[in-house]
Every structure is written in structure tokens, then in C-alpha cells.
Backbone as XML, in Angstrom:
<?xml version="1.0"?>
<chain id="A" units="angstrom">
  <residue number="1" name="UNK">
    <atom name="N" x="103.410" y="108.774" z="97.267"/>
    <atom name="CA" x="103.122" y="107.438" z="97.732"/>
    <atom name="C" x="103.239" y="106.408" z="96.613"/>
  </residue>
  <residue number="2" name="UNK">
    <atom name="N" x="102.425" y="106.927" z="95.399"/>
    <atom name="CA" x="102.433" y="105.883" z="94.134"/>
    <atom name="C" x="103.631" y="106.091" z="93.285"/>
  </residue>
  <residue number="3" name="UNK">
    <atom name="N" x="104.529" y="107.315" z="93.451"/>
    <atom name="CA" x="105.329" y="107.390" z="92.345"/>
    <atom name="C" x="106.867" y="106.221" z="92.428"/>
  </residue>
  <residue number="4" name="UNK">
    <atom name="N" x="107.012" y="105.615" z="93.340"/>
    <atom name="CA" x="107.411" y="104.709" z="93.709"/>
    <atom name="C" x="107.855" y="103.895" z="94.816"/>
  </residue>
  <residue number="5" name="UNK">
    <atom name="N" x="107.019" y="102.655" z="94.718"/>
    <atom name="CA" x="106.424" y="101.539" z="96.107"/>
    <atom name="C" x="107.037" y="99.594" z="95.391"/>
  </residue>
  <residue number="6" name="UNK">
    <atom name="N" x="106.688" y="99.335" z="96.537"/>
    <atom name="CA" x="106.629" y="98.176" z="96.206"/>
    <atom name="C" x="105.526" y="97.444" z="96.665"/>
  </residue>
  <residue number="7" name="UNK">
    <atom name="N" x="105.383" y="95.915" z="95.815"/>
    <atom name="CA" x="104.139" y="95.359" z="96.052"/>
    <atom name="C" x="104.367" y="93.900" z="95.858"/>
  </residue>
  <residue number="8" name="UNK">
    <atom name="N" x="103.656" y="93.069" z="96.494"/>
    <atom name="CA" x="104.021" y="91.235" z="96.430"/>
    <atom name="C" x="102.749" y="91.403" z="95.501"/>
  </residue>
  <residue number="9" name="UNK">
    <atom name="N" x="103.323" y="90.140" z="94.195"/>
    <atom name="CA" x="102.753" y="89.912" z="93.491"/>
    <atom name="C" x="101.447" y="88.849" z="93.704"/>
  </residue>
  <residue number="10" name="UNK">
    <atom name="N" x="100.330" y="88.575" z="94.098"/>
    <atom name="CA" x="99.361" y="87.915" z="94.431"/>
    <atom name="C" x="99.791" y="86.164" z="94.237"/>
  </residue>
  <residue number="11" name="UNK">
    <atom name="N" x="100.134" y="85.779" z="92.629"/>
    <atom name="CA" x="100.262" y="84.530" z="92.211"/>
    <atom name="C" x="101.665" y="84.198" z="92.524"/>
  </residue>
  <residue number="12" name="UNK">
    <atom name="N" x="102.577" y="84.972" z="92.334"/>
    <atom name="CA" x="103.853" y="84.072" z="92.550"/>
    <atom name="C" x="104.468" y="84.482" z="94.028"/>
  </residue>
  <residue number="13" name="UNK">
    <atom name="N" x="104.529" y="86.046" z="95.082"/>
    <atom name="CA" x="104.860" y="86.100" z="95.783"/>
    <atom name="C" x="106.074" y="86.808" z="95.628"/>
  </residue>
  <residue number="14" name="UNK">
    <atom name="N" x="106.192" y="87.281" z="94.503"/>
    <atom name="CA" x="107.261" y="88.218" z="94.165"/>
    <atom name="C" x="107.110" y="89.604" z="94.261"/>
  </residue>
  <residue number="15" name="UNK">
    <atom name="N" x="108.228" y="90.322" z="94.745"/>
    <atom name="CA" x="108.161" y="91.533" z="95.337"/>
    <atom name="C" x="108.573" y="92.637" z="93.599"/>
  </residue>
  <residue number="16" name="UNK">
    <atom name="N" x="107.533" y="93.192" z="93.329"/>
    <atom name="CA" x="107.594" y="94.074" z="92.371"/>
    <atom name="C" x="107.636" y="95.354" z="92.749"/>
  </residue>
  <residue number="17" name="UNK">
    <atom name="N" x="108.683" y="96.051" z="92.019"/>
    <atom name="CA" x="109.442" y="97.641" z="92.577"/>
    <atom name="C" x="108.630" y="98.372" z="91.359"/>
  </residue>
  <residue number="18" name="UNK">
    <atom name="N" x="107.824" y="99.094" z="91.135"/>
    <atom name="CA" x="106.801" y="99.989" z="90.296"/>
    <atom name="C" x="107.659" y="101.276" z="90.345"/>
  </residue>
  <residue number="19" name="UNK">
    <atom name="N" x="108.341" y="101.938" z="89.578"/>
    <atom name="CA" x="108.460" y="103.234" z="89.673"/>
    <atom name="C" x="107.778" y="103.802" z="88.448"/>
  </residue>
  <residue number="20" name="UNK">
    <atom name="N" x="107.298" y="105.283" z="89.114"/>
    <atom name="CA" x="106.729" y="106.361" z="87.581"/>
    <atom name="C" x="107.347" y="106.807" z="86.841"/>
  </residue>
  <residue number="21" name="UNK">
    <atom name="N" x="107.339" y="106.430" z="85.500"/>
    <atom name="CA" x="108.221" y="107.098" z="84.685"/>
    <atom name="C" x="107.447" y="108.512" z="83.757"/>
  </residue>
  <residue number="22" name="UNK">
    <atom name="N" x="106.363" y="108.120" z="83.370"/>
    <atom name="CA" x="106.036" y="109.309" z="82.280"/>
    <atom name="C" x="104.580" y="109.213" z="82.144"/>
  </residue>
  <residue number="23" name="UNK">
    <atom name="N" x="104.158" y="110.542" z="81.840"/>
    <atom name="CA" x="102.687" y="110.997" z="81.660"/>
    <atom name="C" x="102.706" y="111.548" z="80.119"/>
  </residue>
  <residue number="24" name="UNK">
    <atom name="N" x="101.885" y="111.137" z="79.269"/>
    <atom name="CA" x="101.381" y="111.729" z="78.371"/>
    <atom name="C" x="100.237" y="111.591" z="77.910"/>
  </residue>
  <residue number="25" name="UNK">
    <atom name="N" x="99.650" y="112.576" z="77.302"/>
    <atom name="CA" x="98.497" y="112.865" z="76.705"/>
    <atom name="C" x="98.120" y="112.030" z="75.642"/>
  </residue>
  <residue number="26" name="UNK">
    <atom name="N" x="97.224" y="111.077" z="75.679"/>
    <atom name="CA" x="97.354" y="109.764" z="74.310"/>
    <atom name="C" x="96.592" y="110.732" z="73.074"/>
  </residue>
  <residue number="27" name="UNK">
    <atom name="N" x="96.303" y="111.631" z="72.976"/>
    <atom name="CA" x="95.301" y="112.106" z="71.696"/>
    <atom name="C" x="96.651" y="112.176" z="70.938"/>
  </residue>
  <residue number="28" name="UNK">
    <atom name="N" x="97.880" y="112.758" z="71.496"/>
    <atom name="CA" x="98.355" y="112.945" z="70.463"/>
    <atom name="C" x="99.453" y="111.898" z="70.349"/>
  </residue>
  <residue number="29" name="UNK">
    <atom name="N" x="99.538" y="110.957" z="71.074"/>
    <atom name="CA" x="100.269" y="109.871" z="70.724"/>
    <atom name="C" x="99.633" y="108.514" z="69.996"/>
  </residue>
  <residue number="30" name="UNK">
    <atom name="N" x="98.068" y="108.179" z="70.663"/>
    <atom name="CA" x="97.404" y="107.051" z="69.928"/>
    <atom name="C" x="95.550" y="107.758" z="69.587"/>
  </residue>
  <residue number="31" name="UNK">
    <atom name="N" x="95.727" y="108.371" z="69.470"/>
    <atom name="CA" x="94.209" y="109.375" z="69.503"/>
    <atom name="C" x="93.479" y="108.848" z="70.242"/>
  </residue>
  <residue number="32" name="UNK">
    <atom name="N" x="93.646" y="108.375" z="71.411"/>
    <atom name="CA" x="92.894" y="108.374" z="72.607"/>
    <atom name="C" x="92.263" y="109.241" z="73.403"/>
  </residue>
  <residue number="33" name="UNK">
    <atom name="N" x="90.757" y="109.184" z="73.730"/>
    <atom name="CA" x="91.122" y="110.553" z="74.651"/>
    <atom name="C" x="91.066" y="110.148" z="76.019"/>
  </residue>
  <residue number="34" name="UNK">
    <atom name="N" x="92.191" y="110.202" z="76.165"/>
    <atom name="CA" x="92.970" y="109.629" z="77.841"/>
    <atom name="C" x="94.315" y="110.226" z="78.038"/>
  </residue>
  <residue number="35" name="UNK">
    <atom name="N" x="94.517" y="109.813" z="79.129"/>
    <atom name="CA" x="95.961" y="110.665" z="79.729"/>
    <atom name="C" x="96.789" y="109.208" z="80.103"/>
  </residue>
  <residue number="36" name="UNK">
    <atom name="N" x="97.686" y="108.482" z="79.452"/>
    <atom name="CA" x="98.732" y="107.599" z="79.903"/>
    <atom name="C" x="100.035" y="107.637" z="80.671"/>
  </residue>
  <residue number="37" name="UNK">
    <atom name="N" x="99.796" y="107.068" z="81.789"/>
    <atom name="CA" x="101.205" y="106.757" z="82.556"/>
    <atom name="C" x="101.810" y="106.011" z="82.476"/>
  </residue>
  <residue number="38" name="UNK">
    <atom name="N" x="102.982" y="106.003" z="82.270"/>
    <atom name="CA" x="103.827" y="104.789" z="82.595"/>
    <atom name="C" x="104.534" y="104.688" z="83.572"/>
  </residue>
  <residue number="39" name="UNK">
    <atom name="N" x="104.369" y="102.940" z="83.974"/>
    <atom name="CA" x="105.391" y="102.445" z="85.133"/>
    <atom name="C" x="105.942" y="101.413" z="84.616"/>
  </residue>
  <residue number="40" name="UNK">
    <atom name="N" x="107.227" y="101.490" z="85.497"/>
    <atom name="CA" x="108.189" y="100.381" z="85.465"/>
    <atom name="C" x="107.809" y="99.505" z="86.137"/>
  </residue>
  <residue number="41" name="UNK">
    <atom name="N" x="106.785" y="98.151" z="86.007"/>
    <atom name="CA" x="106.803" y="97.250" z="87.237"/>
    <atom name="C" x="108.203" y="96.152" z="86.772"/>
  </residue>
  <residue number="42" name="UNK">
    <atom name="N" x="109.569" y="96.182" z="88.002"/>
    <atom name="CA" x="110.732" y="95.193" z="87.732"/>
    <atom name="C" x="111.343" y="95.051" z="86.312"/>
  </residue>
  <residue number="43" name="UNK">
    <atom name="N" x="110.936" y="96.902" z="85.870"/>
    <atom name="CA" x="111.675" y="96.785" z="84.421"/>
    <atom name="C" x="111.197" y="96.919" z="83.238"/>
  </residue>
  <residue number="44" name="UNK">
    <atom name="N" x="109.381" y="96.486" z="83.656"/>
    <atom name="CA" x="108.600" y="95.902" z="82.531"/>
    <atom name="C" x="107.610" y="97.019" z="81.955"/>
  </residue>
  <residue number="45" name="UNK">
    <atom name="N" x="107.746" y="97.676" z="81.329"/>
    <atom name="CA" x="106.961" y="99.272" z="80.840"/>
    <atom name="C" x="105.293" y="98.707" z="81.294"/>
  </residue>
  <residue number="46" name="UNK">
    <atom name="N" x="104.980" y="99.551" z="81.901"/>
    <atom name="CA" x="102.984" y="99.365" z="82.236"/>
    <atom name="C" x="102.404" y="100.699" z="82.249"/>
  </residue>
  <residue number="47" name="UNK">
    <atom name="N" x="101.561" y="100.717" z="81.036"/>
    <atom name="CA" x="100.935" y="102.127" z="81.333"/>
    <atom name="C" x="99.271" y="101.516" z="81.442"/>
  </residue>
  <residue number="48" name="UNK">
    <atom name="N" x="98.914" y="103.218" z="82.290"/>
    <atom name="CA" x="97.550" y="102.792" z="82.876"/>
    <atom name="C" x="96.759" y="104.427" z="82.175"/>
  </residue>
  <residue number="49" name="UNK">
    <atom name="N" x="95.886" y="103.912" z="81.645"/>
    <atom name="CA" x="94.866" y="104.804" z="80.737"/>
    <atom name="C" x="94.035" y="105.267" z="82.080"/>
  </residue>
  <residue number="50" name="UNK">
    <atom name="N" x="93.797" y="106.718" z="81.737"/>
    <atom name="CA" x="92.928" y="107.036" z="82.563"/>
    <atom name="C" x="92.252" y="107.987" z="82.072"/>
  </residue>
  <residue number="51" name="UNK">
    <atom name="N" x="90.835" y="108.069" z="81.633"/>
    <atom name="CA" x="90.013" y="108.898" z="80.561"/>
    <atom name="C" x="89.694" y="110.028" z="81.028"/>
  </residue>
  <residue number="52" name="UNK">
    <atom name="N" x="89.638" y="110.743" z="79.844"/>
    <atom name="CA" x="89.606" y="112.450" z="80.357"/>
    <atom name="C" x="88.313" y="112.919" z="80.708"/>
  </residue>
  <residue number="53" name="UNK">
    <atom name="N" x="87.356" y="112.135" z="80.809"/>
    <atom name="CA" x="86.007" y="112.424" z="80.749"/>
    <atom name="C" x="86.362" y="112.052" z="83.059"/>
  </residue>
  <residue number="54" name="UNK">
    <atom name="N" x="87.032" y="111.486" z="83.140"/>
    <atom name="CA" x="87.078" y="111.840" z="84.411"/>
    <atom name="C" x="87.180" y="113.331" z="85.137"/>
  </residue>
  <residue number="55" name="UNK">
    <atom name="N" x="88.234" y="113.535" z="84.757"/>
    <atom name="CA" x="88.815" y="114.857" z="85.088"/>
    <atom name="C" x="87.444" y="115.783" z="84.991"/>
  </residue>
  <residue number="56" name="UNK">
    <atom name="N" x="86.519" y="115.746" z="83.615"/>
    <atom name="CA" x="85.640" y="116.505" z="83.620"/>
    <atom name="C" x="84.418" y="115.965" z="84.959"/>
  </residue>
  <residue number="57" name="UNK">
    <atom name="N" x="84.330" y="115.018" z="84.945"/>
    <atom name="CA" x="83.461" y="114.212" z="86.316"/>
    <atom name="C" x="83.348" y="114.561" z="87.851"/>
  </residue>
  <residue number="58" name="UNK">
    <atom name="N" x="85.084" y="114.520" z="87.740"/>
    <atom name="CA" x="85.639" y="115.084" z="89.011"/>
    <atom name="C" x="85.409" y="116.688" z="89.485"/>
  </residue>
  <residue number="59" name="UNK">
    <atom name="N" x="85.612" y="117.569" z="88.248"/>
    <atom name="CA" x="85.464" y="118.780" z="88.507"/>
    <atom name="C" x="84.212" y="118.621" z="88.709"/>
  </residue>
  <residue number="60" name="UNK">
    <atom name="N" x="83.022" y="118.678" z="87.854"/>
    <atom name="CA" x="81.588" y="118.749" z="88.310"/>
    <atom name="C" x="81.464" y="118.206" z="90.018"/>
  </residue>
  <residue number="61" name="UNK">
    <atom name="N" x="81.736" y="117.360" z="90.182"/>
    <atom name="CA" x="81.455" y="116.781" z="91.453"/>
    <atom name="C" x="81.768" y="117.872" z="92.509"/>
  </residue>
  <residue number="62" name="UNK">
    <atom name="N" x="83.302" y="118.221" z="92.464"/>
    <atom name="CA" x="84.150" y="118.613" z="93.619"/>
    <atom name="C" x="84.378" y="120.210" z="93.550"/>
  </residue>
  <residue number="63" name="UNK">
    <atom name="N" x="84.669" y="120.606" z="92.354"/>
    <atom name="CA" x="85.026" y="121.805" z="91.672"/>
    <atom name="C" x="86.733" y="121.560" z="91.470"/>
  </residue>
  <residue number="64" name="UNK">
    <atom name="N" x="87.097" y="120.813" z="91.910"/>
    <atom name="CA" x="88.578" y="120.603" z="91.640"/>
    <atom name="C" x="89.034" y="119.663" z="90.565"/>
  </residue>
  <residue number="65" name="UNK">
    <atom name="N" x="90.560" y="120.020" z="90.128"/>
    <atom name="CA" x="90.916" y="119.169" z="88.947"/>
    <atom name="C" x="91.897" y="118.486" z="89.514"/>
  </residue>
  <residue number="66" name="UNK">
    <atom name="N" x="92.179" y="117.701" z="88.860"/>
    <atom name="CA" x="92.548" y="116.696" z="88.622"/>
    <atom name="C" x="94.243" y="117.011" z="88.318"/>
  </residue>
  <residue number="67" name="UNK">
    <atom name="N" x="95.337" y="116.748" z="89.194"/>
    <atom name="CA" x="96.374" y="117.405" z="88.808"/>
    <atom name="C" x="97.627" y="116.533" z="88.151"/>
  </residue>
  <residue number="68" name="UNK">
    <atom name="N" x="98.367" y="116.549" z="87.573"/>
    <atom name="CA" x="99.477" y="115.673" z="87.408"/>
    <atom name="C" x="99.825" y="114.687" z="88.137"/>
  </residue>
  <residue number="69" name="UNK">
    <atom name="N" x="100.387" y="115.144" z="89.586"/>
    <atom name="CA" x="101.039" y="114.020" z="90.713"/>
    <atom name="C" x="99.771" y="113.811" z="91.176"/>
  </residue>
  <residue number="70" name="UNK">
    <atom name="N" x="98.270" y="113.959" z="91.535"/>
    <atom name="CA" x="97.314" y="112.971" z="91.715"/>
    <atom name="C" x="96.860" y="112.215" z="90.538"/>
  </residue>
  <residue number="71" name="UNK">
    <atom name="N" x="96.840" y="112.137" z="89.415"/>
    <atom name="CA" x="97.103" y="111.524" z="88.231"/>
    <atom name="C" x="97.735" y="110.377" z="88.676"/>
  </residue>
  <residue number="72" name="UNK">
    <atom name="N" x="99.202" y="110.203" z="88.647"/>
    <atom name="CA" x="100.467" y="109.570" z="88.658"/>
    <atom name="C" x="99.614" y="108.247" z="90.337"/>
  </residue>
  <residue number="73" name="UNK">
    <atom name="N" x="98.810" y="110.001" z="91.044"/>
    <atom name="CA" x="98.660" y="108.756" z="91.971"/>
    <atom name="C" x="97.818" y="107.719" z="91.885"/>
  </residue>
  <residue number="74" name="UNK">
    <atom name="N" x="96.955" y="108.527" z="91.600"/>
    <atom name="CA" x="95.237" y="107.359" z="91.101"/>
    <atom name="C" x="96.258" y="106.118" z="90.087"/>
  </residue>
  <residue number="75" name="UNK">
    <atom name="N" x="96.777" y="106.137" z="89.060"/>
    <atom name="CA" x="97.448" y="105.222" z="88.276"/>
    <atom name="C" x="98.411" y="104.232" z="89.422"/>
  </residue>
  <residue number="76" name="UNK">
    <atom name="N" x="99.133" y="105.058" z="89.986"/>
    <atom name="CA" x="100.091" y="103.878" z="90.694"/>
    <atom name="C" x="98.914" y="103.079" z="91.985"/>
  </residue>
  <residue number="77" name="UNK">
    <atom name="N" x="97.772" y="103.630" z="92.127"/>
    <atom name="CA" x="96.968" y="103.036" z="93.091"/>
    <atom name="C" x="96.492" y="101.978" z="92.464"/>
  </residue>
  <residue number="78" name="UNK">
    <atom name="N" x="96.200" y="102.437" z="91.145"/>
    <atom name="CA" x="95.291" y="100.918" z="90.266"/>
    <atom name="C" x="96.438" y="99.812" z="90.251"/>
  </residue>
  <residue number="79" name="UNK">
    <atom name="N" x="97.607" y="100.453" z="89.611"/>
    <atom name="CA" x="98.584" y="99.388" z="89.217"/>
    <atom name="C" x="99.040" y="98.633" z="90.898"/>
  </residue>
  <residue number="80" name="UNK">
    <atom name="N" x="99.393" y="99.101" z="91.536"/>
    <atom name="CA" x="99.095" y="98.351" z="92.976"/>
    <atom name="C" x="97.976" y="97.313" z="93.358"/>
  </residue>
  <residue number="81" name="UNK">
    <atom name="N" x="96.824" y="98.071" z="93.036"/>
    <atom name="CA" x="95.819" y="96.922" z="93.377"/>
    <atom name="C" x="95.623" y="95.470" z="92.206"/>
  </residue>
  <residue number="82" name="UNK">
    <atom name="N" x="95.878" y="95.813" z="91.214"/>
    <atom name="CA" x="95.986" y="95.309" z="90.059"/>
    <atom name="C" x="97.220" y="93.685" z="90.361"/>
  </residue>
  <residue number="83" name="UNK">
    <atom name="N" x="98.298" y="94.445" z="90.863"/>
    <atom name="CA" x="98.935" y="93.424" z="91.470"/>
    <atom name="C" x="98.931" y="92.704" z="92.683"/>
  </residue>
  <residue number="84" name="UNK">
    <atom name="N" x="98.553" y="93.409" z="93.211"/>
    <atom name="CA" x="98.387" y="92.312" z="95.350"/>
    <atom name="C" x="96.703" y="91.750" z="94.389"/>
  </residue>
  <residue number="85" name="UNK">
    <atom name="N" x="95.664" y="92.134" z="93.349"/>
    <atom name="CA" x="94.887" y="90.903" z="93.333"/>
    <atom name="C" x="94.857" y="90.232" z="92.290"/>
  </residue>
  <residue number="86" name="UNK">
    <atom name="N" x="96.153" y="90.322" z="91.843"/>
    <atom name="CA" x="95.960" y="89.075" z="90.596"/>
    <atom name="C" x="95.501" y="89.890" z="89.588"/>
  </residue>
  <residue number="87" name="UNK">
    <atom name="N" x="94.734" y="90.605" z="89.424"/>
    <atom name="CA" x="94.595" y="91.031" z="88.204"/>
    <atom name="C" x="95.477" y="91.734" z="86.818"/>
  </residue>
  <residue number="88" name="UNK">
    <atom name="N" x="96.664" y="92.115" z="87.340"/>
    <atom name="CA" x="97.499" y="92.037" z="86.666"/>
    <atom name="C" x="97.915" y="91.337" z="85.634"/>
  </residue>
  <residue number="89" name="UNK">
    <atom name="N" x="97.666" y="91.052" z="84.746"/>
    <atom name="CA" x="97.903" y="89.677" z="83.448"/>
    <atom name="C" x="99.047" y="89.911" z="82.802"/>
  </residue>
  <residue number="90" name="UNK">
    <atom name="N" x="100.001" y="90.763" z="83.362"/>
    <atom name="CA" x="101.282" y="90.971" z="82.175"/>
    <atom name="C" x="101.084" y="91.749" z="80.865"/>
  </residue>
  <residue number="91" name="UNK">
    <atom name="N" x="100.236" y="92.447" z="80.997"/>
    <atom name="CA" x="99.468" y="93.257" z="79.527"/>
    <atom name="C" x="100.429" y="94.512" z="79.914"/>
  </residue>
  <residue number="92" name="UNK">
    <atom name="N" x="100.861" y="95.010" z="78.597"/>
    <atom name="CA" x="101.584" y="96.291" z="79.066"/>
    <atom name="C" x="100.903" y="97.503" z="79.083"/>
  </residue>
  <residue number="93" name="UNK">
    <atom name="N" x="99.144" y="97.495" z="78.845"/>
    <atom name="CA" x="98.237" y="98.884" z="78.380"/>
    <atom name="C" x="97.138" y="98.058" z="79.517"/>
  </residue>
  <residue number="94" name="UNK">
    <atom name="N" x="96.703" y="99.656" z="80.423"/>
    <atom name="CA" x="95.509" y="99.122" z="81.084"/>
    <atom name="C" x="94.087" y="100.102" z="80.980"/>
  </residue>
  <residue number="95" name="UNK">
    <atom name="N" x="93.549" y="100.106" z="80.713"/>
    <atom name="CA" x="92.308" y="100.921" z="80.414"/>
    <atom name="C" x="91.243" y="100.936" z="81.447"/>
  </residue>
  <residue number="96" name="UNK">
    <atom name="N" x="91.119" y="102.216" z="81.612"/>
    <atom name="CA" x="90.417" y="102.836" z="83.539"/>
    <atom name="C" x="89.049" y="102.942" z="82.924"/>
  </residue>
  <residue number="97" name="UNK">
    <atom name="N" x="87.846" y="102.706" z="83.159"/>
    <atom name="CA" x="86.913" y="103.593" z="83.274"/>
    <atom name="C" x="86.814" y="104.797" z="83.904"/>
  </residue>
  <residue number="98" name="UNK">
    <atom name="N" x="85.724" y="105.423" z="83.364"/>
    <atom name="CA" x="85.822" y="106.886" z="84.599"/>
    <atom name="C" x="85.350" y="106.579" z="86.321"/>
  </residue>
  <residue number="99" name="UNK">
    <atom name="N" x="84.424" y="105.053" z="85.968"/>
    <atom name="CA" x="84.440" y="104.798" z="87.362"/>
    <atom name="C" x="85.534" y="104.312" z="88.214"/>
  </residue>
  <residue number="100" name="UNK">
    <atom name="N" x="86.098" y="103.876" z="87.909"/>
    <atom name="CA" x="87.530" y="103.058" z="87.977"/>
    <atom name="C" x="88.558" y="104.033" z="88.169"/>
  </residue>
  <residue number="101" name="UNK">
    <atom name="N" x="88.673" y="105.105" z="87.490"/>
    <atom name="CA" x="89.749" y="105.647" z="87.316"/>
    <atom name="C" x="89.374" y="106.764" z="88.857"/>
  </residue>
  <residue number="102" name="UNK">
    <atom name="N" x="88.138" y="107.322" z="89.143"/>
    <atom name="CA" x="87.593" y="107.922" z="90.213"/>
    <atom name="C" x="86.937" y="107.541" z="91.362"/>
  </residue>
  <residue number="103" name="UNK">
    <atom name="N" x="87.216" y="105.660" z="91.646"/>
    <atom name="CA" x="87.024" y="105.014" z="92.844"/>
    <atom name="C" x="88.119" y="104.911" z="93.368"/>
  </residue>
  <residue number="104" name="UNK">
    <atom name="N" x="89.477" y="105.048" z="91.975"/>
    <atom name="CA" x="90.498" y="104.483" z="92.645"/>
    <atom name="C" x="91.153" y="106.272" z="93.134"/>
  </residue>
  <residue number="105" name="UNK">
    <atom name="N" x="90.563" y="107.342" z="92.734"/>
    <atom name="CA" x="90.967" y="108.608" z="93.119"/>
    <atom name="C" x="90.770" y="109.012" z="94.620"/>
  </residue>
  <residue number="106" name="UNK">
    <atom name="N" x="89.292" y="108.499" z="94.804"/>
    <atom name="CA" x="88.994" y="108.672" z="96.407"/>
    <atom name="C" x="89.850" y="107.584" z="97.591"/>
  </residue>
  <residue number="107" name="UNK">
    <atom name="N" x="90.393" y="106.278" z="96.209"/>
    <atom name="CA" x="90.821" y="105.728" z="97.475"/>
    <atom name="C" x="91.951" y="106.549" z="97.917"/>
  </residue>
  <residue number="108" name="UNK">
    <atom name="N" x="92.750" y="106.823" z="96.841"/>
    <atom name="CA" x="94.286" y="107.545" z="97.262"/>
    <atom name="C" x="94.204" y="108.623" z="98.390"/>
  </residue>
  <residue number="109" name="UNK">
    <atom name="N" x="92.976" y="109.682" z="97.618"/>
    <atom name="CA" x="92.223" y="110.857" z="98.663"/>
    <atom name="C" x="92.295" y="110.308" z="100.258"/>
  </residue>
  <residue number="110" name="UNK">
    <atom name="N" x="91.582" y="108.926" z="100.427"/>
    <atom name="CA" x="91.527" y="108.695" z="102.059"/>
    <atom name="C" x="92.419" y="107.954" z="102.094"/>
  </residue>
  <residue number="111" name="UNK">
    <atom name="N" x="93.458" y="107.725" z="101.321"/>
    <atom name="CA" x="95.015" y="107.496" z="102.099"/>
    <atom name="C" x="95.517" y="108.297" z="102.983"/>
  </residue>
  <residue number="112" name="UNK">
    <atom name="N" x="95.242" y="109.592" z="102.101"/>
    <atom name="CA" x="96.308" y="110.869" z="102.457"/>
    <atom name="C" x="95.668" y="111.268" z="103.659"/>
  </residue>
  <residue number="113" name="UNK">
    <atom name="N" x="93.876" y="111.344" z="104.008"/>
    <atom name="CA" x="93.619" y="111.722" z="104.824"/>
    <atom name="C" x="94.032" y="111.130" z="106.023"/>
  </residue>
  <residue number="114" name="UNK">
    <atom name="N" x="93.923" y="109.481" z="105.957"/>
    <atom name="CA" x="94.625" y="108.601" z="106.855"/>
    <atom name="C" x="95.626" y="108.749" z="107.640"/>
  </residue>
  <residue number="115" name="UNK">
    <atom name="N" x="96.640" y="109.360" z="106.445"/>
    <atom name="CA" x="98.128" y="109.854" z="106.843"/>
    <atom name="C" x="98.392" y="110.894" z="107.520"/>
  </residue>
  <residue number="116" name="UNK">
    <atom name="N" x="97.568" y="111.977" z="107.123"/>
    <atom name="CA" x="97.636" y="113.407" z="107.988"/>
    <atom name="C" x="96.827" y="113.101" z="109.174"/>
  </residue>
  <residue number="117" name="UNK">
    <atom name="N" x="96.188" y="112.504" z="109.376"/>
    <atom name="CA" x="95.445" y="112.282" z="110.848"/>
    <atom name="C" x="96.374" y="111.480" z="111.514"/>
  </residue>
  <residue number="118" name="UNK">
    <atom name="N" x="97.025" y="110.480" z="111.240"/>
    <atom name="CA" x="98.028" y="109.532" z="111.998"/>
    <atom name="C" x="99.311" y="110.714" z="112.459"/>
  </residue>
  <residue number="119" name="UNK">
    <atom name="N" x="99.451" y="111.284" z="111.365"/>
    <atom name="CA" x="100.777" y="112.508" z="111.575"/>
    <atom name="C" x="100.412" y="113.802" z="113.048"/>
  </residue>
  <residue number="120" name="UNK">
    <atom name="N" x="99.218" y="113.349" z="112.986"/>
    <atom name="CA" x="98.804" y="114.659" z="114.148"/>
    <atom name="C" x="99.295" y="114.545" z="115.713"/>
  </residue>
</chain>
């Protein structure tokens, strides 16, 4: 769903094409401890931080982890919302809390559920 969508930009009304390009592990790129994605919003590199202390959050909660392509999704969900509300500022680094990064996990979660119930 998130690995690539489009979205009208809140302030100008411009239609931005987001595709996923890449996941990496920031410890060993900026000693972060987070997991960075990048998207292309219309060209423009955007990565979205999403802290690893989630993943550990999530498991406690659920018993499940946290996988790559739901990764990619929770990120392309923020960067979506980020743009239809303006919050988007043109910054090319976005930094998730673990709440943030796991409000925007359940939203994706009851997308999908959305979707498989409509599919029935």
C-alpha cells in the first residue's frame, strides 16, 4: 500500500508520487538507534526514522515483530499523513517517536483489516 502511492499536497494541491526506495539500519550509518527509510517524494530523497525501541514495544505488547515491508509500511503511512496535513516542511530526515512510529503501525494494521473485510 505504502511502498508506492500518491498524495495531494495539503498547501499547494500538488499531487506527490512517494515511492520506497531503501531501508537501513542507522547505527551503522549515523549511530542512531533507529531503522531509516527512504522515499522518493517527486524525486526529493525523505527518510523517516523509526526507533528500535519500538520494535522492542511492539513485541512486548503483541508477541510479534516488526517486519521489513510493515516497516516500509508504518514509514510510508507517516510520510502520507505528514503530507495531506501540512506537516511536511521539506526536511529531508523525519524522526518517529515510539509513540508515533506505533500509532502510525496500528493505523496501517486497520487498513489492511479494512481491506480484507471489504475483499470478502
Amino acid at each position: 500500500m505504502y511502498g508506492d502511492f500518491r498524495v495531494h499536497d495539503r498547501w499547494t494541491g500538488e499531487e506527490v508520487h512517494c515511492i520506497y526506495q531503501a531501508l537501513i539500519v542507522a547505527i551503522a550509518t549515523r549511530h542512531a538507534d533507529a531503522v531509516d527509510i527512504k522515499f522518493l517524494a517527486n524525486g526529493r530523497p525523505v527518510w523517516i526514522a523509526l526507533p528500535h525501541p519500538a520494535w522492542v514495544e511492539y513485541n512486548k505488547r503483541t508477541g510479534k515483530v516488526i517486519s521489513d515491508p510493515l516497516a516500509v509500511e508504518i514509514a510510508g503511512h507517516y510520510l502520507k499523513w505528514a503530507i495531506e496535513s501540512g506537516e511536511d516542511g521539506g526536511r529531508e530526515m523525519y524522526s518517529l517517536t515510539v509513540k508515533e512510529a506505533l500509532d502510525h503501525l496500528d493505523a496501517v494494521e486497520h487498513e489492511h483489516q479494512q481491506a480484507l473485510a471489504a475483499a470478502r
